[in-house]
Backbone as a printed PyTorch tensor [residue, N CA C, xyz], in Angstrom:
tensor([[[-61.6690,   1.5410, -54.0100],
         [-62.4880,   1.3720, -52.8360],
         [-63.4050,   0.1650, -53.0180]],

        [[-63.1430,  -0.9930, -52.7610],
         [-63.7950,  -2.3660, -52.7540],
         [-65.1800,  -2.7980, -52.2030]],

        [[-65.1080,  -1.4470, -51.1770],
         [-66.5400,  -1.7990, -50.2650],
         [-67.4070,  -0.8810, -50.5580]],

        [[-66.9450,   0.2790, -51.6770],
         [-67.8780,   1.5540, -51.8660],
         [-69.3480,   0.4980, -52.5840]],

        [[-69.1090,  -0.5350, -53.1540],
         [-70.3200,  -1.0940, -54.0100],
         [-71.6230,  -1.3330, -52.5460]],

        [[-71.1560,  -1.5530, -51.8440],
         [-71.5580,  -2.3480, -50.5770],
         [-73.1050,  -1.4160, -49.8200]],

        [[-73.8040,  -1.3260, -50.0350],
         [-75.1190,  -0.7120, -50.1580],
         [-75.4430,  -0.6080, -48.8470]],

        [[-75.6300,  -1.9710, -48.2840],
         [-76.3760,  -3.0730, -47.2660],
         [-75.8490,  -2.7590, -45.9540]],

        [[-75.8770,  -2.4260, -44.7010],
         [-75.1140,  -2.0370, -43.9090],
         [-74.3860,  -3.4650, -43.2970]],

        [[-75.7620,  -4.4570, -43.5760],
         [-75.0230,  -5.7400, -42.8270],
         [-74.3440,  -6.4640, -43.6440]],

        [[-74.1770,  -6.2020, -45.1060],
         [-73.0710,  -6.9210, -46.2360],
         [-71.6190,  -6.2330, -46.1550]],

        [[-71.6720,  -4.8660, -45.3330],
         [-70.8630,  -3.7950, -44.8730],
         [-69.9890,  -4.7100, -43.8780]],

        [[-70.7310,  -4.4890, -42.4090],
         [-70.3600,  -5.4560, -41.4090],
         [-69.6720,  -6.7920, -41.4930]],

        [[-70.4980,  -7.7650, -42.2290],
         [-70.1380,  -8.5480, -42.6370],
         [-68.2930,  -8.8500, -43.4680]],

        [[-68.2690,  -8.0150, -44.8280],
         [-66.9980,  -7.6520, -45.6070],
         [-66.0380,  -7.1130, -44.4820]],

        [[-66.2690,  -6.5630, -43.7220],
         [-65.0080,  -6.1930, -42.9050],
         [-64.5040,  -7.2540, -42.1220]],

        [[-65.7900,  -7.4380, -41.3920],
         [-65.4420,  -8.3830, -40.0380],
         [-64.7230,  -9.8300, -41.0340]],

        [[-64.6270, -10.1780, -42.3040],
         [-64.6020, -11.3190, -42.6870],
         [-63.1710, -10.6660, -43.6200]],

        [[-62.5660, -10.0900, -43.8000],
         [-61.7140,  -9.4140, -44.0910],
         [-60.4740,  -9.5440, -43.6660]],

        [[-60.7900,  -9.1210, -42.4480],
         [-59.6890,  -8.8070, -41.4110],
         [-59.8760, -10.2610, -40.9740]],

        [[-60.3750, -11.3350, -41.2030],
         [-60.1430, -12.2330, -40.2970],
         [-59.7860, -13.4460, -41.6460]],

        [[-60.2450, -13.2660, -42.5400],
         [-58.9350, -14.1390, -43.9230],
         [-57.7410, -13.6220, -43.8840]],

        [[-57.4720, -12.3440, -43.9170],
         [-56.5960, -11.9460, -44.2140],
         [-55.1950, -12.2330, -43.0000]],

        [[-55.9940, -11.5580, -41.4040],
         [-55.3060, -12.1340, -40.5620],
         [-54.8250, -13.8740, -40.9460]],

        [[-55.2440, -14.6150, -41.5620],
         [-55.1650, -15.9160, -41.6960],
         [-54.4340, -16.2270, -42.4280]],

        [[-53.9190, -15.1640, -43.7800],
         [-53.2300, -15.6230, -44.8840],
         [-51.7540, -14.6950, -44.9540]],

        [[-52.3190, -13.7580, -44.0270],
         [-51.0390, -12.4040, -44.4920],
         [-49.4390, -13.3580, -44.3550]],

        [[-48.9810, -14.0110, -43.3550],
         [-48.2310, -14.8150, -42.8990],
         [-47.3340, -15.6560, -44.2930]],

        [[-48.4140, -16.1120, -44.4700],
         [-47.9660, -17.4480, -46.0810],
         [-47.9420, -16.6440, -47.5350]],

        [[-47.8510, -15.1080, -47.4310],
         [-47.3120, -14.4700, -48.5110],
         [-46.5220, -13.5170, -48.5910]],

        [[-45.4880, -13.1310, -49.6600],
         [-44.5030, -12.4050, -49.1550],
         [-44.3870, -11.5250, -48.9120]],

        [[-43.5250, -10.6480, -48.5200],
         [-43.9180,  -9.3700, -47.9020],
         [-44.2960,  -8.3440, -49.0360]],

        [[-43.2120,  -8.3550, -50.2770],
         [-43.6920,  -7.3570, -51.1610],
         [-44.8510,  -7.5340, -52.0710]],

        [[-45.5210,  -8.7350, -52.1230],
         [-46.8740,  -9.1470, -52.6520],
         [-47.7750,  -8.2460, -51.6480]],

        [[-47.4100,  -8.5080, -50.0660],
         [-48.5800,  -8.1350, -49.3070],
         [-49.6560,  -6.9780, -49.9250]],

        [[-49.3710,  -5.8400, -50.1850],
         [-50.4060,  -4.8620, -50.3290],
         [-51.2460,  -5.2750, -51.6180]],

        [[-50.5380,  -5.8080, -52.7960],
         [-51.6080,  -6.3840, -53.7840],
         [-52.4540,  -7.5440, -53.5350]],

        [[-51.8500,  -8.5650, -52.9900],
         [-52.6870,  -9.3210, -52.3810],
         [-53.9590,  -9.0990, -51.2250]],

        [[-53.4950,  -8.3050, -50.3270],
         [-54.3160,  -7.6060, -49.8820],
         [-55.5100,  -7.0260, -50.5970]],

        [[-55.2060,  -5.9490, -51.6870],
         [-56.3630,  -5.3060, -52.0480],
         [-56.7420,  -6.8050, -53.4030]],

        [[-56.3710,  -7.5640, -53.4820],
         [-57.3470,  -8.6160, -54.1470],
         [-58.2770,  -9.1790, -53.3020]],

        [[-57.8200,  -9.6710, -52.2120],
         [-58.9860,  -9.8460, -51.3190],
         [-59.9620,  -9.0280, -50.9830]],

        [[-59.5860,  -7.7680, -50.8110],
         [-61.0160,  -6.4820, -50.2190],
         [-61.3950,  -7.0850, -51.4720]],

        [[-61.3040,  -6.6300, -52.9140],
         [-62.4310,  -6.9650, -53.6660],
         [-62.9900,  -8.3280, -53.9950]],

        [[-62.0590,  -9.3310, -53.7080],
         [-63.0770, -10.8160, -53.8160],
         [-64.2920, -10.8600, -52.3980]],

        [[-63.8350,  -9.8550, -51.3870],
         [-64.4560,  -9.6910, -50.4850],
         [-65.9060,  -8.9350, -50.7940]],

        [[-66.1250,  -7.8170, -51.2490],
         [-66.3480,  -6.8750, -51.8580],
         [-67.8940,  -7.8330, -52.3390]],

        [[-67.0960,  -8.4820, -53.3890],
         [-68.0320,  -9.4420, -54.5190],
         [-68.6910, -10.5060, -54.4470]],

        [[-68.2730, -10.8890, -53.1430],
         [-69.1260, -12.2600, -52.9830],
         [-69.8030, -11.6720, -51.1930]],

        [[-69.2290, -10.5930, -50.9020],
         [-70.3590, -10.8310, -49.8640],
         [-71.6860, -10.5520, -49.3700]],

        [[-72.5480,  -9.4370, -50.9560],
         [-73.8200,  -9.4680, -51.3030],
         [-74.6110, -10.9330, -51.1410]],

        [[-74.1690, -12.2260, -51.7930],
         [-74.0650, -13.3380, -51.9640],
         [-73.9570, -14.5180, -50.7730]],

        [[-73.5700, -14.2540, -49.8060],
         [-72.6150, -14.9160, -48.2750],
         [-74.4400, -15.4540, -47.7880]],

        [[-74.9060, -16.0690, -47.6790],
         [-75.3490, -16.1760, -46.2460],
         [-75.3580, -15.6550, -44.8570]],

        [[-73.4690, -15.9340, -44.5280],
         [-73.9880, -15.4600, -43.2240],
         [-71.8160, -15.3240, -43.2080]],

        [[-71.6380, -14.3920, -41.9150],
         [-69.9820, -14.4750, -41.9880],
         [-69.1240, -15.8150, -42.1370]],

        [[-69.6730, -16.9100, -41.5950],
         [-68.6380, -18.5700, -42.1280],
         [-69.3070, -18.8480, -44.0530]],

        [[-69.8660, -18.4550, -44.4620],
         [-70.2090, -18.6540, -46.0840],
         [-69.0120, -17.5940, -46.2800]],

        [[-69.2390, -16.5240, -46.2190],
         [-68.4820, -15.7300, -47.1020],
         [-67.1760, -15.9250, -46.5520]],

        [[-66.6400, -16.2140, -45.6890],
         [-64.9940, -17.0870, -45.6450],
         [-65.1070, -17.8600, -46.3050]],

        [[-65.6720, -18.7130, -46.1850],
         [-65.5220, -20.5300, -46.8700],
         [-65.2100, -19.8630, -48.3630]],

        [[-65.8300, -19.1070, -49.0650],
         [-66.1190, -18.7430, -50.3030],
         [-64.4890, -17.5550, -50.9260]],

        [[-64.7010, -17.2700, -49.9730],
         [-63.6390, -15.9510, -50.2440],
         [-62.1390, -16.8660, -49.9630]],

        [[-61.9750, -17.8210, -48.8160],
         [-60.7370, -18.8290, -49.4660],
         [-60.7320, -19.6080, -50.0650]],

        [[-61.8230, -19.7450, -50.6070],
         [-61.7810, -21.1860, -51.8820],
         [-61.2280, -19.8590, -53.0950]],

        [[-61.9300, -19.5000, -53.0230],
         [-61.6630, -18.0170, -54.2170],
         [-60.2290, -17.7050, -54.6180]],

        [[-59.8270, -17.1520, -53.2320],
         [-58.6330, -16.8140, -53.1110],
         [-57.3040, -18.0620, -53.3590]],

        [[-57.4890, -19.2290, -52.6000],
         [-56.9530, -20.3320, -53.3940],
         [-57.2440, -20.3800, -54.6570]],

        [[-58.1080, -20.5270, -55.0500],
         [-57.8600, -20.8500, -56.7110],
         [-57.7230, -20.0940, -57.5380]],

        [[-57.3160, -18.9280, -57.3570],
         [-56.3040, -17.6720, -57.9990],
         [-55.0940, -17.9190, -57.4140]],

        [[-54.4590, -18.3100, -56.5210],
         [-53.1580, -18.7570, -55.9600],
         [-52.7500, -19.7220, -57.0420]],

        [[-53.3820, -21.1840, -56.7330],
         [-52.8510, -22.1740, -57.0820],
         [-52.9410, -21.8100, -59.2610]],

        [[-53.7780, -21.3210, -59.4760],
         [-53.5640, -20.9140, -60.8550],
         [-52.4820, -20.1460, -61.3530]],

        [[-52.1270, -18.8000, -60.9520],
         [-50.6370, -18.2430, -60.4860],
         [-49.6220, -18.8220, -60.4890]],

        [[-49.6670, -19.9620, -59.6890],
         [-48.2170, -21.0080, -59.7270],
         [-48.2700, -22.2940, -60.4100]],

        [[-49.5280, -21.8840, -61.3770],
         [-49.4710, -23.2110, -62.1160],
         [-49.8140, -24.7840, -61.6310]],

        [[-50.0510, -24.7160, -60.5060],
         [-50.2940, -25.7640, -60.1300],
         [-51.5550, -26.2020, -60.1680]]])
């Protein structure tokens, strides 16, 4: 449970609404049988940086830089 840490009601709000809207963004460009692990890597990079966010465009910006650079490390590149 990625969001049980999540105290704050508006770091709550925030992790979802920003969630569903990387994810809507990335589900596409990975494969299907990755999907559910990839998935729950994001709830928790989600999870972890959005105590941290500013405001919902920080914690995207942050959560796909994140998420890229666990990708591109993965494939070595």
């Amino acid at each position: 449970m990625p969001f049980s840490s999540l105290r704050d009601p508006s770091d709550l709000a925030r992790a979802c609404a920003v969630m569903e809207a990387v994810w809507n963004e990335l589900k596409d460009a990975i494969p299907e049988p990755e999907r559910d692990g990839e998935r729950t890597r994001l709830a928790y990079l989600v999870a972890n940086l959005a105590p941290l966010a500013l405001d919902e465009d920080d914690l995207k910006k942050n959560v796909l830089h994140q998420f890229g650079l666990r990708a591109s490390q993965s494939s070595g590149a």
